[in-house]
N, C-alpha and C positions, 0 to 999 in steps of 0.2 A: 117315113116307114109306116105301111099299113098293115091292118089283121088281115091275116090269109088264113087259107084251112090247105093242109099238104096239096090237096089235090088242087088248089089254084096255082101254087106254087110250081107245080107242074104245067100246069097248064102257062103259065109265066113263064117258064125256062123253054117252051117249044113256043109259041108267039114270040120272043125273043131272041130264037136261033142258037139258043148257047148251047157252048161244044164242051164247056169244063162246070167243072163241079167244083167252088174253093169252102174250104170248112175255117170257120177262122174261131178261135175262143181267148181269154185272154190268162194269161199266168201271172202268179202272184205280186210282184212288182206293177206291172198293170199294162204289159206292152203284148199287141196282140202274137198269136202263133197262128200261122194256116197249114193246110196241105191242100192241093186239088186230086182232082179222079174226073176221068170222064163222065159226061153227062148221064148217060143210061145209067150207073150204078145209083141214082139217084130214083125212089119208089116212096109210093106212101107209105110201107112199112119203114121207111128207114128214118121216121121222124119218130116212128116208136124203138125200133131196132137199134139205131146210131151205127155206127162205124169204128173200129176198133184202132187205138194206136198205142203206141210208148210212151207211157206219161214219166218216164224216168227222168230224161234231160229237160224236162221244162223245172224253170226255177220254183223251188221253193215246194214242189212238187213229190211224189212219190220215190221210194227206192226203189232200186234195180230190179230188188229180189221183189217188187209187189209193182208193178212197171206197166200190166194192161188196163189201159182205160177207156172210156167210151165217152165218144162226142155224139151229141144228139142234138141237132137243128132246129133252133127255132122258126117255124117259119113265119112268124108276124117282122124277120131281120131279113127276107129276101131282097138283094138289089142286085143292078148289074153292075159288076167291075168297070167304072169309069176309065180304067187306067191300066188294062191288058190289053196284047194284040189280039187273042181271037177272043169272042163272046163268054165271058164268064160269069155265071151265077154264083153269087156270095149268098153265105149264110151264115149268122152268130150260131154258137153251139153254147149247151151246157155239160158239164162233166159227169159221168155215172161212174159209180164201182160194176165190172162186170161182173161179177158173184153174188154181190146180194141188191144190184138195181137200183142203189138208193143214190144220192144226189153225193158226190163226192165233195164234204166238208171244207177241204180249201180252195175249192173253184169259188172265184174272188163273184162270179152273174149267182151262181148258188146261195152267196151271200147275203147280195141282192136283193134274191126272192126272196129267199125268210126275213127278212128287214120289212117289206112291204105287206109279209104276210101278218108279221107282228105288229103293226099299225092295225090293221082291221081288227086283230085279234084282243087287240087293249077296250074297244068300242068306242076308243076316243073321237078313232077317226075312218075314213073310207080311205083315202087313198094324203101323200106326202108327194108335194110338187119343187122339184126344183128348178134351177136356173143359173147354169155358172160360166162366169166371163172368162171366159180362157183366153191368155192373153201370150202372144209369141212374139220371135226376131224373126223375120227374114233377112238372111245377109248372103251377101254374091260368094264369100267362104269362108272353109274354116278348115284352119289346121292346129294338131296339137301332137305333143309326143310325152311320154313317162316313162325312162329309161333312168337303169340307177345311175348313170353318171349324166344325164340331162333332163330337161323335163319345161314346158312351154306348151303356151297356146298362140295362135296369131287369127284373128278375126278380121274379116277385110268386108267391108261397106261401103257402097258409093255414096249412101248418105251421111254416115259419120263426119262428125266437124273435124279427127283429124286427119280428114283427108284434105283437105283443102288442096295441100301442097303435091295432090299425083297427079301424075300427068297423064291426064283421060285423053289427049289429044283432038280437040283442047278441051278442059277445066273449064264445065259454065258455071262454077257456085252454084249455088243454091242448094248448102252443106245445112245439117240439122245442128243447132247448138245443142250440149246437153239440156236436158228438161225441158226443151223446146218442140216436141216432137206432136202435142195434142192439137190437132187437128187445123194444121198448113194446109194450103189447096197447093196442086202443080202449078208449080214444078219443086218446090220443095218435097213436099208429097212427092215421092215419083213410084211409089208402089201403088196407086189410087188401081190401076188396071189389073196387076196379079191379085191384089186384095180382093175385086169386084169377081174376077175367073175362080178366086177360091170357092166365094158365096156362091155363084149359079150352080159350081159344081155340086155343092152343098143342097142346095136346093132340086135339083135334079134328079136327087135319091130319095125324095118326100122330107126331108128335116126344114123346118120353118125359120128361115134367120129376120129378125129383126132388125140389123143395123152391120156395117163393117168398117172402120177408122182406122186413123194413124195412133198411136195411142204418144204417150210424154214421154218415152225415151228416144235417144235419137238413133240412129242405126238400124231402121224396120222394126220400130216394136209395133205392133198391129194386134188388133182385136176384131172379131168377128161375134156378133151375139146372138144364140138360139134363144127360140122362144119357149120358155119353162113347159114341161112335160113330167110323167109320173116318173118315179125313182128310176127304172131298169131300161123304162125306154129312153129316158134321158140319160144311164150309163155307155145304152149303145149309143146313142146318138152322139156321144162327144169323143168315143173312140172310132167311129167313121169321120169327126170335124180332123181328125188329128190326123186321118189317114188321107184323108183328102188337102188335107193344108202341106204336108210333106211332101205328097206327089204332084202336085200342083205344081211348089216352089221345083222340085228335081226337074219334073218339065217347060220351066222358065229358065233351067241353068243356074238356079238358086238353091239354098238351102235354109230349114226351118230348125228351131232349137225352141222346147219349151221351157228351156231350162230357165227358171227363176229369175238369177243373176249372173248372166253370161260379161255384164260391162260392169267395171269399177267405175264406181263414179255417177252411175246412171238409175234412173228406176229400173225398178227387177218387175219381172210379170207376174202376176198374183191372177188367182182362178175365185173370186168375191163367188158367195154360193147361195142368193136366193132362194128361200125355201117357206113354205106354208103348208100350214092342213088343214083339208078342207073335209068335211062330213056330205057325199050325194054333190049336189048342186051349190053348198052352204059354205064360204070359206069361214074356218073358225079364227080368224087372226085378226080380225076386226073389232073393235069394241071404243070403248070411249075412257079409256084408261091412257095412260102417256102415247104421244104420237099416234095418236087410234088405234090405238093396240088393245087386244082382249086379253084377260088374266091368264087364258091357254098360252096365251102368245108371250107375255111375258113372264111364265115360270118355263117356257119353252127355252128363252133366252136365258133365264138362270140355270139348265141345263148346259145349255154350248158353255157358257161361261164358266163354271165348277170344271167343269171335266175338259177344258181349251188342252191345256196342255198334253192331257194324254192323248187326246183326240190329230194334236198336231205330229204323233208320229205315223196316222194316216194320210193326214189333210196337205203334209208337209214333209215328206218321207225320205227327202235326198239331205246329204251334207250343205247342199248349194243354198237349200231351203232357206237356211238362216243366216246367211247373205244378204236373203231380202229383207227378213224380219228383222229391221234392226230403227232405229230412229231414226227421221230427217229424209225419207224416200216418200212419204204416205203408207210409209207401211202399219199396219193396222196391229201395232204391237203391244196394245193398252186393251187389257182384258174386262173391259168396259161396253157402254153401248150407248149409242146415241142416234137422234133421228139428223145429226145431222154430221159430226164430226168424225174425215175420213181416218183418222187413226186410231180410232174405237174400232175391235176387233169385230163385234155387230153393230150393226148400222141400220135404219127403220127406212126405206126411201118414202120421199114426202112428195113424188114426183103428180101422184093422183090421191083422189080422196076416193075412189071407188072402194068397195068394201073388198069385191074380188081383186084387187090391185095388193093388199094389205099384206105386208111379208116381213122376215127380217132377211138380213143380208150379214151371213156371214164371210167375215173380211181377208182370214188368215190364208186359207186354204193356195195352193201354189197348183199351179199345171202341170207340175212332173204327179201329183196323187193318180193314183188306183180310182176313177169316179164310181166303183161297185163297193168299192172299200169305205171310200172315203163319206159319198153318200151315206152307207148305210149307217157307218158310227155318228155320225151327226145325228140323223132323226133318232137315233137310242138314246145319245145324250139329251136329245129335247125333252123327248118323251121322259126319263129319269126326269127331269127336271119337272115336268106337268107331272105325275104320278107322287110327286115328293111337296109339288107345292113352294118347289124351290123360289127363292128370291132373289131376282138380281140387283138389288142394290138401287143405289140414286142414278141415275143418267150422267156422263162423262158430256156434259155443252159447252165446257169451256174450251177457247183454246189449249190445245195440251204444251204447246210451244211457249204458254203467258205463265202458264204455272210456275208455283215458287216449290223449290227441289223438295222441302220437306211437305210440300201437299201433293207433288206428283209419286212419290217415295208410296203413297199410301195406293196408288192403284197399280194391284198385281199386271207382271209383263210374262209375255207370250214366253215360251222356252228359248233360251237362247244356241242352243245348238241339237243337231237330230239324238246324240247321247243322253242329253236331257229327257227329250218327250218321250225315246223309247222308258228314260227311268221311272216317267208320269207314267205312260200305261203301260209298266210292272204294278205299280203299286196301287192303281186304279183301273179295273176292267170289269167290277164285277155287273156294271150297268148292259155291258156289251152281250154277256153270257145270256140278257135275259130271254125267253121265245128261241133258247139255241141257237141263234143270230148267228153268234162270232162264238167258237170253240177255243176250250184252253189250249184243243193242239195249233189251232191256228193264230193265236195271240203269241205264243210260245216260239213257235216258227216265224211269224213277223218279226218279233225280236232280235232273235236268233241270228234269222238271214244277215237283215240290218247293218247287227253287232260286227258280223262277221265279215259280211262280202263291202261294208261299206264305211263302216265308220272307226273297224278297225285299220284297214290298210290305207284311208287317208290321212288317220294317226301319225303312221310308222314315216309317210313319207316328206323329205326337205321338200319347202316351199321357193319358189324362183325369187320373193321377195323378203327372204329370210337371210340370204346369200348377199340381197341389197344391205341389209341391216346390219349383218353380223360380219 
């Protein structure tokens, strides 16, 4: 994605032949909404103007009775629709109030901005880079039902181990064992092609990938990795990874889930979120303090770490989330940090000694989060932590597997269900309010929704393996 000025943008949509206009922005949970219009309604006023819709039915959104809102186009997010019949020009939007113009509070990009703007505005720092591994299943399908008298999933994989026994006509093997999945060449590998078609497409819209693999679960777990970019352009960028990894797999006859923990048994996919800041040209996270890290860098990490939990009803936002978060996966559930041990929830990578290379990597975070959300509470939490002077404690280098119960006892653990984190940020948010970032109505409405639409009715309802039990 590159800077444009409206008028290139235009000039972009005629050298390009597009016939449609698509407006796409994203709602509070974090899955995008569009509409299109034909091309011609598209003007250089209308980057200042926007366009008018019903903000009623988008989640977590306005009421009825206050229902007009305004999209307004960024145009540094112009691409063309990879994945329409006739020529379409896409653009991310930001939400306005139409009466009094201002940036409409729970627009999750809205966020975003003031998150980045609050960075410059502390003089810590110029700009917050991140870097997150989003990590998915491709599977050939999926069915599931939730009816009160039944309820079932069935996930179907031609790499799964247990498929061994279907009759592909013929069955060549070359089935994934569990935890076996990191990095097989073909023919165990046998997504190596749709993984490769994800990345060019990915690439083809200016976003920079660095690498694309099988990842250690069996059953298509796969990882694709962008190359770290500033807060907002890095939120869009990984809600076009996601829109491009879905329609990819629907036009291979395949299906994509970022869900967490789709398989018992197996690793769950975790979204690890490299992050640094840097002043100008100057990364500040470098220094000669543990794992070359600078004292910014680690009262930075005593921020994630203080406020982890509240942070994970962002970072980690679905019932499924804690699924993953649980011991004996790698899951990063030891609210600790280390430069080298994967179950410390930050992590220092030791891969280069470049001073620009110099980051932490936090671990928890999952691929179902909000990345305008989930980004932004993170660098607030650093920041709190560098502003405060916070401590993070001794480094977690031991095995956490060797540990004896009453020394592991002593290092705080991630929340263990999404009821929890939402309870953490009730009672911890105030780091989030600061620079009007994150609003009480919009912490209050995260909550809320949550409580409501998600972890009350998975509550209420029998489980298939309850029925085995009982």
């Amino acid at each position: 994605m590159e800077k444009r000025s409206p008028a290139e943008v235009l000039k972009f949509a005629k050298t390009s032949n597009a016939k449609v206009l698509d407006l796409k922005f994203v709602d509070l949970p974090g899955t995008w909404q569009h509409f299109s219009l034909p091309i011609h309604a598209l003007e250089e006023k209308s980057f200042e103007d926007g366009f008018g819709f019903d903000g009623s039915s988008i989640r977590g959104w306005k009421h009825i009775n206050e229902s007009d809102m305004l999209v307004i186009p960024d145009p540094d997010t112009a691409f063309v629709d990879p994945f329409t019949k006739e020529t379409t020009l896409s653009l991310v939007c930001n939400i306005f109030d139409p009466i009094t113009k201002e940036r409409y509070s729970r627009d999750p990009r809205g966020i975003a901005n003031k998150a980045e703007a609050y960075v410059k505005s502390t003089g810590l720092a110029t700009d917050i880079y991140f870097g997150p591994e989003a990590e998915f299943f491709i599977f050939d399908g999926v069915r599931y039902e939730a009816q009160p008298q039944q309820s079932f999933f069935y996930i179907d994989s031609a790499e799964g181990a247990w498929n061994t026994g279907r009759d592909e006509q013929p069955n060549l093997g070359f089935k994934l064992r569990f935890k076996e999945g990191y990095f097989p060449v073909p023919p165990a590998d046998s997504l190596q092609d749709i993984r490769t078609e994800m990345m060019l497409e990915i690439m083809k819209l200016g976003i920079e990938v660095e690498a694309q693999h099988h990842e250690v679960a069996t059953a298509g777990q796969s990882e694709i990795d962008l190359k770290f970019d500033t807060l907002v352009r890095m939120a869009d960028c990984l809600m076009t990874y996601k829109y491009v990894i879905r329609n990819v797999a629907k036009r291979n006859g395949k299906t994509v889930t970022f869900m967490p923990k789709p398989l018992y048994g197996d690793n769950g996919s975790g979204m690890h979120c490299h992050q640094s800041l840097w002043k100008g040209s100057t990364p500040l996270f470098a220094g000669n303090k543990y794992a070359g890290l600078s004292d910014m860098a680690l009262h930075y990490i005593g921020g994630l770490l203080k406020h982890a939990p509240a942070l994970c009803a962002f970072t980690n936002p679905t019932t499924n989330s804690y699924k993953r978060l649980v011991p004996g996966y790698e899951a990063p559930v030891n609210l600790a940090y280390s430069q080298r041990n994967r179950s410390a929830s930050v992590r220092i990578p030791m891969y280069s000694q470049s001073p620009k290379a110099k980051r932490v990597e936090f671990r928890c975070p999952d691929p179902t989060c909000n990345p305008y959300l989930g980004f932004a509470a993170m660098v607030m939490a650093g920041l709190d932590g560098i502003q405060n002077r916070l401590n993070p404690g001794e480094p977690l280098d031991k095995n956490i597997y060797d540990l004896p119960p009453e020394e592991l006892a002593k290092v705080p653990q991630a929340p263990g269900s999404l009821s929890q984190s939402l309870d953490a940020l009730e009672k911890d948010h105030d780091f989030l309010l600061k620079g009007d970032v994150f609003t009480k109505d919009v912490i209050e409405t995260w909550i809320d929704y949550k409580r409501e639409k998600e972890v009350g009715p998975m509550s209420l309802r029998p489980h298939p393996y309850e029925l085995f039990l009982y």
